[in-house]
N, C-alpha and C positions, 0 to 999 in steps of 0.2 A: 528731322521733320518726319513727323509719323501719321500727319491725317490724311484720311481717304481724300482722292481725287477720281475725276473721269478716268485720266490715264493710268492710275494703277488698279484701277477698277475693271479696267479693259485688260490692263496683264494681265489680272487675277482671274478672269475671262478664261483668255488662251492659258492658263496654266491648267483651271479645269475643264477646258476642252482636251488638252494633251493627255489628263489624266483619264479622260474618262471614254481613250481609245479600247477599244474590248481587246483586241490580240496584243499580248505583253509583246513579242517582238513588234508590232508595230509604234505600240505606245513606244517601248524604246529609242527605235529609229530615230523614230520624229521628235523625242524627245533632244538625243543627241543632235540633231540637224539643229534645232531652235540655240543648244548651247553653244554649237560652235558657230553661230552667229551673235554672240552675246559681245565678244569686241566689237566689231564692225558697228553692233546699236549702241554700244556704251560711246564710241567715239561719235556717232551722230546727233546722240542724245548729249554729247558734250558742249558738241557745236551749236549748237541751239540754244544752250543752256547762255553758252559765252554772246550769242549774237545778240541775245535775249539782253543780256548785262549793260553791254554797248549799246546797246539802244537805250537803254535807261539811263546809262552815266553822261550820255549827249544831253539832258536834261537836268541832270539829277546829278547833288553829293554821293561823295562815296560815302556816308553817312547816312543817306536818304535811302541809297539805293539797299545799305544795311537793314536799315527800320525794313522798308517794302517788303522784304524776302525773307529775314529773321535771319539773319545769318550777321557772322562779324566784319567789319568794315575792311582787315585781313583779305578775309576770303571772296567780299566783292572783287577785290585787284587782284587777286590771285586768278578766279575765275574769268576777271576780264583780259586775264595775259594768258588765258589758257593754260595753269596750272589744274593737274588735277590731283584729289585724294592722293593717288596711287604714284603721281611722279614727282610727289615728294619726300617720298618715302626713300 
């Protein structure tokens, strides 16, 4: 999925805010500070994603819920049992 939205509109925001810190060490700092926050939003941004699912499949096939979102019917139940990309690697 690669179209703009608000919210990665808003990252794309703070990323040229971070960048466009004048002192290199601070732009770094702060930079590092945002990364090593980047699990803790991946996992909230997970949670959301999954509550998000569930609330849909209370309604809705897992087929349905597939069409809605573009994604494969797979990865609806995956998403909806809290699988993510990375742990199923």
């Amino acid at each position: 999925m690669t179209e703009a939205s608000p919210a990665v509109d808003a990252i794309r925001s703070v990323i040229a805010d971070l960048a466009a810190i004048p002192d290199p060490a601070d732009r770094a700092r702060a930079v590092g500070i945002v990364l090593d926050a980047v699990p803790d939003l991946q996992a909230g941004l997970r949670a959301a994603r999954q509550a998000a699912v569930i609330e849909l499949r209370a309604t809705r096939t897992l087929a349905e819920v597939a069409d809605i979102l573009g994604i494969s019917v797979p990865r609806v139940s995956q998403i909806a049992s809290g699988v993510s990309r990375n742990s199923r690697k």
